[in-house]
Each structure stands twice: as C-alpha cells, then as structure tokens.
N, C-alpha and C positions, 0 to 999 in steps of 0.2 A: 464450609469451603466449597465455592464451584466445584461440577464434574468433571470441566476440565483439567482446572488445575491437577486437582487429586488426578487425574488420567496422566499427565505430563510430569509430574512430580517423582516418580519411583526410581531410585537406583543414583540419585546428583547428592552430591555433598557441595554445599554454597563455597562460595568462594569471592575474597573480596579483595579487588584490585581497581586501580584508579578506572572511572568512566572514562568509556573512547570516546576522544574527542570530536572523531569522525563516523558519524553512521549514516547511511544511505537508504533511501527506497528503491524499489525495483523499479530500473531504468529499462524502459523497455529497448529492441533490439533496432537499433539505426536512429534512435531520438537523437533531437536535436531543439536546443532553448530558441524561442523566437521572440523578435520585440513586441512590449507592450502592444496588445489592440482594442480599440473599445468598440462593444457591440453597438451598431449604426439603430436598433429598434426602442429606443427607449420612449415611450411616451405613457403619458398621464400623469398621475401625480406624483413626487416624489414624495417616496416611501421617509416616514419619519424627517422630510427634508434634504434628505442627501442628497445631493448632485452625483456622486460615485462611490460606488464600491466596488476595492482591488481585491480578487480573488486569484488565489496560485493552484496548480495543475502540472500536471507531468503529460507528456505529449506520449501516454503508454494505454494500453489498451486495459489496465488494470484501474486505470482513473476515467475510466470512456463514462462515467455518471455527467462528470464535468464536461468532456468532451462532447459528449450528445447533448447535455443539454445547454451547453454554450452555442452549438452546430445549430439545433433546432430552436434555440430563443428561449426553450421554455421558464430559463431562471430569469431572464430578464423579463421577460411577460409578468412576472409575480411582484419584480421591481417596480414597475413602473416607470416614471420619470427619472430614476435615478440610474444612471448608466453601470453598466458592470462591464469596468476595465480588468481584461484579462490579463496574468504572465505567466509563463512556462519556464519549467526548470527541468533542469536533470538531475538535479543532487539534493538530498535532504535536508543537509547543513544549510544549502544558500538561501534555500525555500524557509527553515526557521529562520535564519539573519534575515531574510523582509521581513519577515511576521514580528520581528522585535524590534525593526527598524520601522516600523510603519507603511514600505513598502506594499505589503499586499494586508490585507484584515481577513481572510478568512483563506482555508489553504486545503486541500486535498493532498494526502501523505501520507504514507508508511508507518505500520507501530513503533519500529525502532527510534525512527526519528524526532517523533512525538513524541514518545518514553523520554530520549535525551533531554529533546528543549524544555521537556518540563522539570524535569530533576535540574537541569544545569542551571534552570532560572530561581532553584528553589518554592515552586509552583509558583511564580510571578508571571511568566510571558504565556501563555494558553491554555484553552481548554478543550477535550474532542466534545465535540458536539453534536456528531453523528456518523452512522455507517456509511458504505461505498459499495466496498467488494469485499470478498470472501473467494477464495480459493485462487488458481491460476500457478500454480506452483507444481513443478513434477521436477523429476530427477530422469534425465533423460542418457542413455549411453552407448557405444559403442558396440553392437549386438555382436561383433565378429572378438571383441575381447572381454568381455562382459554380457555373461547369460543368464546369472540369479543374482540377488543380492549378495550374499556370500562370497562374490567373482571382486567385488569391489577393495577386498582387502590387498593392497596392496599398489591400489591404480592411481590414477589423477585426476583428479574431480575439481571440477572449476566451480567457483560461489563468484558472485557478484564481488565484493569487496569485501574486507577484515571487519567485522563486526553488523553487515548489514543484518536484516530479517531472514533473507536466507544461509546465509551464512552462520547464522546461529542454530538454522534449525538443523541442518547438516548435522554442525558440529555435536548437535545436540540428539541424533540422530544415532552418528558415529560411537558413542559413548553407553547410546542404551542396548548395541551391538557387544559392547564391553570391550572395545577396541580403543586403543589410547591416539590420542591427537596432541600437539599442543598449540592451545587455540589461535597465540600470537606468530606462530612461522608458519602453521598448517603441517608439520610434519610427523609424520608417525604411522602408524597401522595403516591408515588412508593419508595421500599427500591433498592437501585441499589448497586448490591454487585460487591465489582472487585475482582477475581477468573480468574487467569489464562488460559488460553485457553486449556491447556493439563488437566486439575484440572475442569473444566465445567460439561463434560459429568458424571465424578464420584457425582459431586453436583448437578445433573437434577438427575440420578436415587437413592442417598441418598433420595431426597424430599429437602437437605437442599437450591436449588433455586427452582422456580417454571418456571422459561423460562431464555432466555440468547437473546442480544444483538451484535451478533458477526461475523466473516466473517468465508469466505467457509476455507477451509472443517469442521471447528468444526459444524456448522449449520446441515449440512445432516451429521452429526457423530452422533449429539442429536436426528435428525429424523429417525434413523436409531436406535434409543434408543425408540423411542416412543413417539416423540415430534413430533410438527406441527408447518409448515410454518405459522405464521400469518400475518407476511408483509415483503415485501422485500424490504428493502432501497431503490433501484436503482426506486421504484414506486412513491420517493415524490421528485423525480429531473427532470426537465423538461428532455426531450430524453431520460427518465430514464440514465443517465449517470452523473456518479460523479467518479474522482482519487481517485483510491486505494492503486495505487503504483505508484510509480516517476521512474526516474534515475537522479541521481545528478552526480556532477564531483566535486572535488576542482578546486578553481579558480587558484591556481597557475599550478594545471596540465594542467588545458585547455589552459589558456597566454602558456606555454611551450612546448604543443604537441598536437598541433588543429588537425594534421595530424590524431594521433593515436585516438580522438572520436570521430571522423569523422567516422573514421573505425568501431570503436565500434557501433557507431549507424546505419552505413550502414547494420550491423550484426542484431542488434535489430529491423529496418524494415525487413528485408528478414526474419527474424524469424517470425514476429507476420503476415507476410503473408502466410509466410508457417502452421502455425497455423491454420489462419482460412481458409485457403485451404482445409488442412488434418488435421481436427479437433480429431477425432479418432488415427490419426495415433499421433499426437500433445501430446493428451493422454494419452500415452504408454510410450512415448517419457519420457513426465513430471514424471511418474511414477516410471518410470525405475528410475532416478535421482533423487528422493526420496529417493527410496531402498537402492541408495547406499548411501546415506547422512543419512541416519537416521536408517537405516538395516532393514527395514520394508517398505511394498509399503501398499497403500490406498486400502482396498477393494472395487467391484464393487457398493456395495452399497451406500459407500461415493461418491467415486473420479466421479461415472458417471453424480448425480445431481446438485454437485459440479461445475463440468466442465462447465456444460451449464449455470448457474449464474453468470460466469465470462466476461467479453470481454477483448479481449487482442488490442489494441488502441495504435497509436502512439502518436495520440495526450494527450498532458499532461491535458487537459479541467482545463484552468487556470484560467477560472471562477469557477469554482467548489472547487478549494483549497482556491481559495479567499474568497468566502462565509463559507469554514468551519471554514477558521481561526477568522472568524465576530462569529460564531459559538461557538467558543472557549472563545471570549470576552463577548458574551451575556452572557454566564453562568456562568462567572466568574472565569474562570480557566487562561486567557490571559489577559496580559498589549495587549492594540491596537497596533494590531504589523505594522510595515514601511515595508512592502514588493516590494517596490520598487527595479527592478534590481536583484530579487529573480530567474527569469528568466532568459536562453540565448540561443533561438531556432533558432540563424542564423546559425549550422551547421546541425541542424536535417531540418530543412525549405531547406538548399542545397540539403540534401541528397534524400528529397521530390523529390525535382523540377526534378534530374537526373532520377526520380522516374516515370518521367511524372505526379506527384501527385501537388495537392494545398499546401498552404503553410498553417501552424496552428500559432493557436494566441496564444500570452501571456497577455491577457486581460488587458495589457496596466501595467503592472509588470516586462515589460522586461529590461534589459540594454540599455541602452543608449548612 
C-alpha cells in the first residue's frame, strides 16, 4: 500500500452513497471560459498527420503548465504542423462532456473530476497520462476571529463547491479533528459553506464566511483582503505533495494518435522545465495568458505568493489521487470507485527516458 494512502487512511469508516454527479476543479479567482483559439505558429510536418489537436485548460494559475506553454509556443513547437486548438473552461463536468463528446482530446483537470469521468464512463472515456501541479491549496482565515486551528470549531468556512477536491479535503480534514460534519448541507461542528471561488473574497470581507478552504490564487486574493494563512494542505502530505491538476486524453484519441501525445507531452515536459528553470520569467508568461483569457492579469500581490505555493511536476503522484478518491468515500460523497486502468504513463515514461529522466509510477492503477 502507498505511503500516502496509509498516511490519509486512519480514523474513516467507508461509506457508500450514489456518485456526485457534479465535481469540480479549482476554479481559480475571477476566471473566466473564452472562445476557442488556435495557436497562429504551427509549421512543419504534421505530427502523425493531424491537422489539429483540441486541448482543454482552466484559465487558473494551478494549470499555468498549459498556460505557459500554450503563451510560449513551446507544445506546439513539439507539434509541428499540426495546430493546437485551444479551449478554456471553468468547471470540471463541461471539460469531461468535451472530452466525451470529442470536443477537446486531451484536457488539463482536477483529481476529482477525473476520478468521476472515469468511474461514470465505467473506465471507457479517459486516461491521466501525466502530472501538472501539485500543491496551491491553503486554508486561509480571518485572523481577528480565528487564531489556531482549534478557533475553527464552530465558524464558516467556504470550499469551492459540494464535492469538489477541496471540498473533500476539508471535509476530510474536519473528521480527523474528530468533529462531525454532514458532508451533503455542510452542517455541524464546522459550517462549511460552498461559494464559488470568484464569490469567496466578497463573502470574507461581507463577514458572511469567516475563512475559506481553497486553491491559489483565490488564497493570497483573501490575504491580500486581510486573511491569514493558517495551513497549507501540501503540510499534511507526506513530500508535502499531493495532484492538483492531471492531463487526461480520451481513449479513443490516444488508440488513434499515440504519435500526436507523445508530442503534446514532450511539450508539457519542456514546459514545466522551462518553468522551474525561469520561474519569474514563467510568471509573466502565465500572466500575460490570463490577460488575454479573462481581460485582466493578477496583481503583484496575488500572483507573486501564489506562484510560489505551486509546483509545477510531471509526475501525476498517483498515490495522492488514490487516497483522495478513499477521501471522497470516507465522507461520503463516493461509491468505492474501481480505478483500475484509470492510468496510462507509457508515453509520458518514454518521453522521460529520451529525457534522461526516471520513469513515474501509477501506484499500481495503470493499464494493463
């Protein structure tokens, strides 16, 4: 058994209730979906043939792998001739319906969401295929009503939405305090209110929450409001590291064009090196491609402590999805999902090796 698991496993008794039908990834704070664009630099040959490949992305600083390297060219460099048409979303559910409707073939997204579409399709519609990010997740609160974690009994704590990633880890949180909750109204020992991510900062300085559970940038938007760090997720994971963001493909595009995410991932390594190469210049990068997605870029005082709470990681830490999805069942929000074959890192493990790099694991969830 991972060490994660075993780390996140102690004190839950499973519990099986119908799959939400709605799970979300962390929406970052003022996104906003924009229409399709396809990158102007494509030349040479096309890769395996393709004229295009649609890839999806959240317009949030926890998917800036995509965003930098769609800003900077460098996946489509790896393309060549074959253009990569981009689309942005805000929600998890819409981002799988492309992925199942043929809309986008390859997608950057949240464990939750991913856990879902694969259990809902009965492992028919995706596979993750590689890392993103890891961490970006704090609990941030109101210093003048809340001073230790202890203070929290009894406050109002905002999660993103009923069943998202963070919203489980809360709740999952809430429970190893030995504090009762019930997961579907949020009431109990701690009130846990779900409020939108753009909707957060206006409900910290109303009063009407008292702190939030949520990922970057909304975190340092609220301490930049007058809230305080009081823990940062990435602190109760062993390597402080836990999946924040995936990249998935549908499986019929990968059977049909191993060529083309090969590419794509070769794109998505050279990016998150170039990242944390030129962290700052990375920054600008992600920024800049904000602005144009949403018409507004992050100010210094989000985007810079933001940044550093992220890590941008190839590997998908496929122990870390597998215990959130146990996560999801302790508190009663998931049927025990079969994640078997949810996995398929023999092209990103290639792309390693030409890499001179080790190869990463699928904690024993991979294909077969």
């Amino acid at each position: 058994m991972p060490a994660t698991r075993t780390f996140l496993r102690r004190g839950f008794a499973a519990a099986a209730v119908p799959l939400l039908a709605v799970v979300l990834t962390a929406c970052g704070y003022g996104s906003q979906a924009k229409d399709d664009s396809v990158a102007p630099a494509a030349k040479g040959e096309k890769t395996g043939g393709l004229d295009t490949v649609k890839i999806g992305y959240f317009p949030n600083l926890t998917h800036a792998t995509a965003l930098v390297g769609d800003q900077q060219g460098i996946i489509q460099k790896e393309l060549g001739g074959t253009k990569v048409s981009a689309s942005t979303f805000n929600a998890g559910p819409s981002e799988i319906e492309a992925l199942n409707a043929g809309s986008i073939d390859i997608g950057f997204i949240g464990p939750s969401p991913a856990i879902n579409g694969y259990v809902k399709s009965k492992g028919e519609s995706l596979r993750i295929i590689g890392g993103s990010a890891s961490g970006g997740v704090k609990l941030v609160v109101n210093p003048e009503k809340i001073k230790s974690l202890g203070d929290l009994k009894g406050k109002r704590i905002a999660t993103p939405q009923l069943g998202n990633t963070q919203d489980v880890a809360f709740l999952n949180w809430i429970a190893e305090q030995g504090w009762k909750v019930d997961a579907q109204t949020g009431k109990g020992d701690v009130s846990v209110v779900r409020t939108e991510n753009k909707v957060t900062p206006n409900a910290y300085l109303s009063g009407s929450v008292d702190g939030a559970w949520v990922p970057e940038p909304t975190a340092s938007k609220l301490v930049s409001d007058g809230a305080k760090v009081l823990l940062d997720e990435s602190d109760l994971w062993p390597d402080k590291k836990f999946v924040i963001t995936n990249i998935i493909v549908s499986q019929t595009f990968l059977a049909e064009h191993p060529e083309v995410v090969e590419a794509v991932l070769r794109g998505t390594v050279k990016t998150n090196a170039w990242i944390n190469a030129n962290p700052d210049e990375a920054k600008e990068a992600a920024n800049a491609k904000l602005q144009e997605l949403t018409g507004k870029p992050l100010p210094p005082e989000v985007i810079d402590p933001a940044w550093k709470s992220i890590r941008f990681t190839d590997d998908p830490l496929a122990a870390t999805l597998d215990a959130q999805a146990d996560h999801a069942v302790r508190t009663g929000l998931l049927q025990q999902p079969d994640l078997a074959g949810i996995y398929d890192l023999r092209p990103l493990n290639k792309v390693l090796a030409a890499e001179g790099r080790g190869k990463v694991s699928d904690a024993g969830l991979g294909v077969k």
